[in-house]
C-alpha positions as CSV (number, residue, x, y, z in Angstrom):
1,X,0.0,0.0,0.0
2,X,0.8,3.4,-0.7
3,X,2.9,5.5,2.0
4,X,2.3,8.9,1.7
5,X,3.9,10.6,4.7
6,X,6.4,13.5,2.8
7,X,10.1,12.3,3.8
8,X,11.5,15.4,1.6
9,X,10.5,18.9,0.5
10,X,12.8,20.7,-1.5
11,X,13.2,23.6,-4.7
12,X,14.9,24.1,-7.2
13,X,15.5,26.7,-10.0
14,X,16.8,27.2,-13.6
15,X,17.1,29.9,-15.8
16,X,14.2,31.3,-18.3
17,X,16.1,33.8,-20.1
18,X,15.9,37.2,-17.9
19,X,14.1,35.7,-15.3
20,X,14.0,32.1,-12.9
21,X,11.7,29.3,-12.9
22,X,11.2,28.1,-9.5
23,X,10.0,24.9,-8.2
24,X,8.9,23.1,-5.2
25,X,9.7,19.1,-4.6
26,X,7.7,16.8,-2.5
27,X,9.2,13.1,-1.9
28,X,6.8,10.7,-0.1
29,X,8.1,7.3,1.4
30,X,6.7,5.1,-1.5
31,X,8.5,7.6,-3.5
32,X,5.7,9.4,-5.0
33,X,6.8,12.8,-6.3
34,X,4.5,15.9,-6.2
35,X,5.5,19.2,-8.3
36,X,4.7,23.2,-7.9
37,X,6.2,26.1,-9.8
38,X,6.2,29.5,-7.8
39,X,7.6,32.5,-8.5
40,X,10.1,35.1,-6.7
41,X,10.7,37.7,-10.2
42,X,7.3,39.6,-9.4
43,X,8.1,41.3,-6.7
44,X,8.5,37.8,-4.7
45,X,12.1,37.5,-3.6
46,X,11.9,35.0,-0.7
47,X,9.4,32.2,-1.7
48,X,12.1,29.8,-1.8
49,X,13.8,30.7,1.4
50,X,10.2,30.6,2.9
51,X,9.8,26.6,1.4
52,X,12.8,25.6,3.1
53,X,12.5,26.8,6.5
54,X,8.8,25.3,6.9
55,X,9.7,22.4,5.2
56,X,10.3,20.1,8.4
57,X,7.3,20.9,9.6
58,X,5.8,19.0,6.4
59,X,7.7,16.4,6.7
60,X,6.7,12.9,8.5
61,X,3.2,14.7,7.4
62,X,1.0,12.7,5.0
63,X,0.7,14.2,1.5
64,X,-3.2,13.2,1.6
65,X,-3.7,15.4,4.1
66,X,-2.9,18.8,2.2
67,X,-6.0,21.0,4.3
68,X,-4.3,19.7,7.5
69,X,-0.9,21.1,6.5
70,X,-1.7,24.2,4.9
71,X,-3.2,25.5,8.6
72,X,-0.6,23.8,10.6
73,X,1.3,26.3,8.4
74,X,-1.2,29.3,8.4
75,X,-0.7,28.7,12.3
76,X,2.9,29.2,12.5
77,X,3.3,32.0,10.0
78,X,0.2,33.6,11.1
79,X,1.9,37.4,12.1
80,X,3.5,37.4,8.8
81,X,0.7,36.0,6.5
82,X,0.5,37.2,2.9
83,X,3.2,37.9,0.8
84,X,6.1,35.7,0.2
85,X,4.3,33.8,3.2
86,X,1.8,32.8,1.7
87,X,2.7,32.0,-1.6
88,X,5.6,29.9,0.4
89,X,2.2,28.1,1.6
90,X,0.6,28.1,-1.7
91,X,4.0,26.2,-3.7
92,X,3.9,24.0,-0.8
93,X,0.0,23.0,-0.8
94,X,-0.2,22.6,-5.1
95,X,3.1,20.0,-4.3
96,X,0.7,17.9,-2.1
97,X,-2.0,18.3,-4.4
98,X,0.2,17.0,-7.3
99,X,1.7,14.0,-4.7
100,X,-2.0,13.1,-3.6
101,X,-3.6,12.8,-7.3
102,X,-0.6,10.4,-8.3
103,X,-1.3,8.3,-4.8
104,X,-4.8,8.3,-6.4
105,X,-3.3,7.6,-9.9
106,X,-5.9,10.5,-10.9
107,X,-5.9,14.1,-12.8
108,X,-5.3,17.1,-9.7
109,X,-9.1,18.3,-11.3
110,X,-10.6,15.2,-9.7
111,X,-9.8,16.5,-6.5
112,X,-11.1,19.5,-6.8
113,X,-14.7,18.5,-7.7
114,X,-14.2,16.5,-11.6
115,X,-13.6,19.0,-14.4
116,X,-16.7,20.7,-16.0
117,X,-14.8,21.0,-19.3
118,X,-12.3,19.5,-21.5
119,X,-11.1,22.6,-23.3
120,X,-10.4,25.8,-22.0
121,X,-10.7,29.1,-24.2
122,X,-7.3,30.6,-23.5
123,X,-6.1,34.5,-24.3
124,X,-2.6,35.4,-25.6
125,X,-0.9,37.5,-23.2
126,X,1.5,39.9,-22.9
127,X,0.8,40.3,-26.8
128,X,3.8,42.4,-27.8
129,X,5.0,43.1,-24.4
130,X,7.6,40.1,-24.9
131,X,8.7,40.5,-28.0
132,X,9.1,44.0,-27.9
133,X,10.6,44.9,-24.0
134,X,12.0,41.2,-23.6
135,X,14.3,41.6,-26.4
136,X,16.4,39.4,-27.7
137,X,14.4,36.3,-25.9
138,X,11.3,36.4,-27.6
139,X,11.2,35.7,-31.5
140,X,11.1,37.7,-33.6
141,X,11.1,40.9,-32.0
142,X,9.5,43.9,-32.2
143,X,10.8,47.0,-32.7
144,X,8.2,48.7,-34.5
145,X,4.6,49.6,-35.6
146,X,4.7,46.8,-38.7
147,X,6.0,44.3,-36.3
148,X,2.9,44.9,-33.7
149,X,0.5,44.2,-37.1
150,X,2.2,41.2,-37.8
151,X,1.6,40.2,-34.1
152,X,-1.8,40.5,-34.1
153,X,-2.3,39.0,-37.3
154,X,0.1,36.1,-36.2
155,X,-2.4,35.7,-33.2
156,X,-5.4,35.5,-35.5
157,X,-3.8,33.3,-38.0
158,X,-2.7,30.3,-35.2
159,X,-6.8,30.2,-34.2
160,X,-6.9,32.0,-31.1
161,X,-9.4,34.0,-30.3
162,X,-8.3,36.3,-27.6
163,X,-5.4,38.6,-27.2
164,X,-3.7,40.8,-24.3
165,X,-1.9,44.0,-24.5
166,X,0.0,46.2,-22.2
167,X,0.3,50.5,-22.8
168,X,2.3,51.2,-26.3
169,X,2.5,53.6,-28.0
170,X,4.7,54.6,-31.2
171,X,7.2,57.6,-32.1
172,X,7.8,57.8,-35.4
173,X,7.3,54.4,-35.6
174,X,9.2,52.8,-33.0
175,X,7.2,51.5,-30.2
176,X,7.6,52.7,-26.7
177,X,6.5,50.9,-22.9
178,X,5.0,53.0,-20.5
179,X,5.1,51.4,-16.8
180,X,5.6,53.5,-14.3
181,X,3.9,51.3,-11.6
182,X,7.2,49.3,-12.1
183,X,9.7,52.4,-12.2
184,X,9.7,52.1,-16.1
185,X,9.9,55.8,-16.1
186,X,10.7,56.2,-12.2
187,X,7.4,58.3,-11.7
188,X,6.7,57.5,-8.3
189,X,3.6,60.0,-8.8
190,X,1.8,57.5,-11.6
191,X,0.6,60.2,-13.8
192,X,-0.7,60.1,-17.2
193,X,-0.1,62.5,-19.6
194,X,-2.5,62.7,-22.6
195,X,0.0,61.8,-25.1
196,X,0.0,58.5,-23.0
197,X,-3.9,57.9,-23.6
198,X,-3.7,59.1,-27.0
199,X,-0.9,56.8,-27.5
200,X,-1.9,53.3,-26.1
201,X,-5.4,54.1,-27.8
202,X,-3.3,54.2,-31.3
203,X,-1.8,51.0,-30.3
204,X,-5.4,49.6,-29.6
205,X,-6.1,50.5,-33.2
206,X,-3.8,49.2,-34.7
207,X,-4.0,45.9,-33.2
208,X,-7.6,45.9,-34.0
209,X,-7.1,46.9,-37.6
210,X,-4.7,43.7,-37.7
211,X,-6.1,41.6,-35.8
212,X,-9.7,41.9,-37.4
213,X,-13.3,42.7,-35.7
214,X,-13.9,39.2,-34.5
215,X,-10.4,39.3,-32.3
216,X,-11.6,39.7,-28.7
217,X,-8.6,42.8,-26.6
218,X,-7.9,43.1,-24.1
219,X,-5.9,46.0,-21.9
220,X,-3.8,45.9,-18.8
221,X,-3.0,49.0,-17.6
222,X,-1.7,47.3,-14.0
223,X,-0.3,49.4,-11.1
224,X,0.3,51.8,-13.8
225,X,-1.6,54.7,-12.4
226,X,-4.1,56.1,-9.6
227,X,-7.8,56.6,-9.8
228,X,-7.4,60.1,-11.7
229,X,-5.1,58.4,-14.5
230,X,-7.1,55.1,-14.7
231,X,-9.9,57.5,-15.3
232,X,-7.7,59.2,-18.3
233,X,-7.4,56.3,-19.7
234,X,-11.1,54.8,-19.8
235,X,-12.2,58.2,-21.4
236,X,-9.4,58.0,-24.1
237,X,-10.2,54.5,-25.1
238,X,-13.9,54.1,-24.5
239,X,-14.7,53.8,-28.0
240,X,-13.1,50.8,-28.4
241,X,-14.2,47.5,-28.2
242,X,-12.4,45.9,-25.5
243,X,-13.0,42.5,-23.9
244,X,-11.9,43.8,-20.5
245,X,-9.5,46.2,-18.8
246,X,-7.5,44.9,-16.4
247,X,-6.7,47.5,-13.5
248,X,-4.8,47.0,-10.3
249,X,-5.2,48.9,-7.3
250,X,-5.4,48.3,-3.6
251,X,-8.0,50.3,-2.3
252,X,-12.1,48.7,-3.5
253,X,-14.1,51.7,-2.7
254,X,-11.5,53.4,-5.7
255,X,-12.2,50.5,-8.2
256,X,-15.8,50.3,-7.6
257,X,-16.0,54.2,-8.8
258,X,-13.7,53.4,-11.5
259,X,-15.9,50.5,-12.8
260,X,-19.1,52.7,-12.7
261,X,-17.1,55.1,-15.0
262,X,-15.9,52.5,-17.4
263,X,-17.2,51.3,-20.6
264,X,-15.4,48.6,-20.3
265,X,-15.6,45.5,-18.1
266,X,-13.0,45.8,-15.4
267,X,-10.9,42.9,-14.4
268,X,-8.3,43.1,-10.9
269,X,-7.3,41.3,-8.0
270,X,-4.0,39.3,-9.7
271,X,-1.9,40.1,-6.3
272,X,-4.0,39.1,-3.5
273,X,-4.3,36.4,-1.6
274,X,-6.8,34.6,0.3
275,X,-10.1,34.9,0.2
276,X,-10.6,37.5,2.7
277,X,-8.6,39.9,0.5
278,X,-10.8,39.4,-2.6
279,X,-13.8,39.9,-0.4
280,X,-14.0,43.8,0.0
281,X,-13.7,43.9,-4.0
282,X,-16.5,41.6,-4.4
283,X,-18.7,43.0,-1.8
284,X,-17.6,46.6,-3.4
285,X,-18.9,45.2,-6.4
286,X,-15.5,47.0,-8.0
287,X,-14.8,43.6,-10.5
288,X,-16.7,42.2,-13.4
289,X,-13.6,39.7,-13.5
290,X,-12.2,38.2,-10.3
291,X,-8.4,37.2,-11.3
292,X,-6.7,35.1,-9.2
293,X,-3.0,33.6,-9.3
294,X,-3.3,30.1,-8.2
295,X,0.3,29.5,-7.7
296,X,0.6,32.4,-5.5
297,X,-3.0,31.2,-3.5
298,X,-2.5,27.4,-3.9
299,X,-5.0,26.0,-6.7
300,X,-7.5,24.0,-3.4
301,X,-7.5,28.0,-1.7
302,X,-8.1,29.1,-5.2
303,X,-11.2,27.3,-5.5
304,X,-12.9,29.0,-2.5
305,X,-12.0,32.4,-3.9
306,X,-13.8,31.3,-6.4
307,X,-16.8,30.4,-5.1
308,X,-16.7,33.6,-3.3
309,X,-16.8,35.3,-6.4
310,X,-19.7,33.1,-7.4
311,X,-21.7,34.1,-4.5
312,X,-20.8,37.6,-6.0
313,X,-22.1,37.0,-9.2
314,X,-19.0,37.5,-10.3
315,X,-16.7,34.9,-13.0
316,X,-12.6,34.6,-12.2
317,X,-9.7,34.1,-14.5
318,X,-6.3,32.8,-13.9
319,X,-3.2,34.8,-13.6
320,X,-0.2,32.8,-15.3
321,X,2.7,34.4,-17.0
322,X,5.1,31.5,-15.7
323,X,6.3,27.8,-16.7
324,X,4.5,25.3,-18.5
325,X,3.8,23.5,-14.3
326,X,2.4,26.4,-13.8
327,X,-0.1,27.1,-17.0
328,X,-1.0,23.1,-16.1
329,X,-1.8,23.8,-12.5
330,X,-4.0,27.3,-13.7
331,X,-5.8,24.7,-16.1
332,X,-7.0,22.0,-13.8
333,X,-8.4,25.2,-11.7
334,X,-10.2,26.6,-15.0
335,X,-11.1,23.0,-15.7
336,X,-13.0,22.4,-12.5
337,X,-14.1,25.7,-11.4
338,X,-18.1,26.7,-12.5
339,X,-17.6,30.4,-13.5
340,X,-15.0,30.5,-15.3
341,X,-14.7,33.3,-17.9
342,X,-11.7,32.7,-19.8
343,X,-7.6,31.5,-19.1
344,X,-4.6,33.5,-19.5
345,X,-1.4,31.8,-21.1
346,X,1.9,33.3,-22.9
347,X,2.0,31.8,-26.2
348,X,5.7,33.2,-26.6
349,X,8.3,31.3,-25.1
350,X,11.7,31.3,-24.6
351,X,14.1,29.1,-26.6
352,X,14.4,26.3,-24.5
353,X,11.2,26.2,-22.5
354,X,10.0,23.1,-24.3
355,X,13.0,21.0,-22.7
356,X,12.4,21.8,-19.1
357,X,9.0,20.2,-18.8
358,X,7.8,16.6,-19.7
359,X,4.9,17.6,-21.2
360,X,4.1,21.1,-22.8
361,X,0.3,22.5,-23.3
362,X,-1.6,21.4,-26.5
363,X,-3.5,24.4,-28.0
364,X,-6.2,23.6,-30.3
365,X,-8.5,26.5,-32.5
366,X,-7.6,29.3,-28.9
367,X,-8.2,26.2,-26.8
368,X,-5.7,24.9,-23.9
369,X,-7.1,20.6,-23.9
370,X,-7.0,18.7,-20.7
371,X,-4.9,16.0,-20.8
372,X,-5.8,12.7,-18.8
373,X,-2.5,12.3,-16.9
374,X,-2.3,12.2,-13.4
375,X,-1.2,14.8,-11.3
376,X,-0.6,18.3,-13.2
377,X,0.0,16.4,-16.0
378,X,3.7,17.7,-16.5
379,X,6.7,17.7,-14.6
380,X,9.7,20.0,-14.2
381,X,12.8,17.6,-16.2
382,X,15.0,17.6,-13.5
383,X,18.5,17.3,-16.1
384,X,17.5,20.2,-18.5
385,X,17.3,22.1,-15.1
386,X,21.0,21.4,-14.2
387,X,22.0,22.1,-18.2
388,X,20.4,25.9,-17.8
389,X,21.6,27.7,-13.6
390,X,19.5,30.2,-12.5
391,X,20.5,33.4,-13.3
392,X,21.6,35.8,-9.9
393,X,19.8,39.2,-10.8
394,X,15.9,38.6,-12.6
395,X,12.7,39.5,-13.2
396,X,11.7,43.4,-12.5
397,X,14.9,43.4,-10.2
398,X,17.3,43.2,-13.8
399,X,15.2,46.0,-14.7
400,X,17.2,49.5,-15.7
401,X,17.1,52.4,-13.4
402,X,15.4,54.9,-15.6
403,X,15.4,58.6,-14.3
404,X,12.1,60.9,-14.2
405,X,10.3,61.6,-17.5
């Protein structure tokens, strides 16, 4: 018979270009091992340093018992819950989850209720974004307004149905970022200047114009602004047609307001967790879309977020801008989860991203198919890890100080 009790927890890492992939690795004492990716390149240096020094409390544990561990956890980092804390506890609870569906010799989405569909209608995200401000490791890049139209009309021509974009816009041609939120101008202020709105509203057009009238957009304008500038930039781009606007900001009551101005819907939430913190949004009625990133929550904590929002009358996407573990562990969420609107991946990958996973995602006509596999349904490949070190200084920490614009 199967012994689950965990006898080792540790993580590793590997390079992905100009930022790490991370991951968490459960051993159990029939030898059962259960996978996680997390992150520490979004503003999350720690997670891994977290992991370890709560590992021996997991171990001698039993995998099956996932609930059990994540609040013996919750107990002990209680005073500094949140943050790197709890998306320590999140890497650590998917890891189970992956261990326990194997035990089970069953997909992770049968634990979490069965799946209610077998494809998921996926977005492309960061649509420009990585060709053109992760050059040279996105192919080929993009420099310029005819490389944006060949983008979009790339995006249309593979089948999907769905793309995202972040603020562009174009001087004499060349395309330029705007994102302060991330000190890319350092504008600790977060104002927005009308030749910003007129700017990323050019850019909508001209993915539109490429991308044809059936293409569904969608904009993230982030942490790149306060109420007055989000504001700015609904007014500037409300003719368009625009699937949602994605908008981050910590405070509900400001979002709420924000929404009721909008003619767009308004999507948010990416950086909390728990589902205490996505309650004063939903009770605020501030979201149409609830997003939440499942690797950061843990996909079984996930879930009740999402029925949250479902007693809110309110659908959720995934956040995922990470590994291939990681788009598989957002699926078997969207596979399961009732009100689901729609699944973020990055269709643009890195050279080698193929090699350090067993199993890559199979897109078919803008859809991500479930596979049938047990667990996640891929694994991290432990040798292509060792062939590509983690890089020392990545993510929005290798980006250049820029001085005030």
């Amino acid at each position: 018979m199967a012994d689950p009790r965990v006898t080792e927890v540790t993580t590793l890492s590997c390079s992905a270009a100009w930022r790490n992939y991370y991951f968490v690795k459960v051993t159990t004492a029939d030898g059962t091992v259960g996978w996680s990716e997390f992150d520490e390149g979004f503003g999350s240096p720690g997670v891994g340093a977290v992991v370890q020094s709560l590992a021996s409390r997991v171990i001698g544990q039993s995998a099956m018992q996932h609930e059990r561990i994540r609040e013996d956890l919750r107990g002990i980092t209680r005073p500094g819950q949140g943050g790197v804390v709890g998306q320590a506890l999140g890497a650590i609870e998917n890891a189970l989850l992956d261990a326990k569906a194997k035990i089970l010799g069953v997909p992770c989405y049968e634990l979490l209720g069965g799946k209610v569909r077998d494809r998921l209608r996926v977005y492309w995200s960061h649509c420009v974004t990585w060709r053109a401000a992760r050059r040279p490791h996105y192919q080929p890049e993009i420099t310029d307004i005819d490389g944006v139209r060949a983008l979009a009309r790339e995006v249309r021509d593979k089948g999907f149905t769905g793309l995202k974009t972040n603020i562009f816009r174009y001087e004499d041609g060349k395309i330029k970022g705007f994102s302060p939120g991330f000190g890319t101008p350092f504008e600790p202020g977060l104002n927005v200047e009308k030749h910003i709105v007129r700017g990323v509203n050019h850019h909508l057009s001209v993915m539109r114009e490429a991308a044809g009238p059936e293409m569904d957009i969608l904009l993230d304008l982030n942490f790149n602004a306060k109420t007055e500038g989000y504001l700015r930039f609904l007014r500037g781009i409300a003719d368009q047609d625009l699937f949602w606007v994605e908008i981050d900001t910590l405070d509900p009551q400001a979002l709420a307001y924000i929404r009721s101005q909008s003619a767009h819907p308004i999507a948010s939430c990416e950086t909390l967790i728990g589902v205490q913190e996505f309650l004063p949004f939903l009770r605020a009625q501030a979201i149409d879309v609830a997003i939440v990133d499942t690797p950061w929550n843990g996909v079984w904590q996930s879930m009740k977020i999402a029925a949250a929002a479902e007693a809110h009358e309110v659908n959720v996407a995934c956040h995922n801008f990470y590994g291939h573990l990681c788009t598989m562990m957002n699926a078997h969420f969207c596979a399961a989860v009732p009100n689901l609107r729609i699944m973020e991946v990055d269709i643009d990958r890195i050279a080698w991203d193929h090699e350090l996973f067993t199993h890559v995602p199979e897109y078919v006509d803008g859809h991500l198919v479930m596979p049938e596999r047990p667990g996640w349904g891929t694994e991290p490949n432990e040798a292509a890890i060792l062939a590509h070190p983690p890089i020392q200084v990545h993510g929005l920490a290798a980006r250049a100080r820029t001085q005030t614009v």
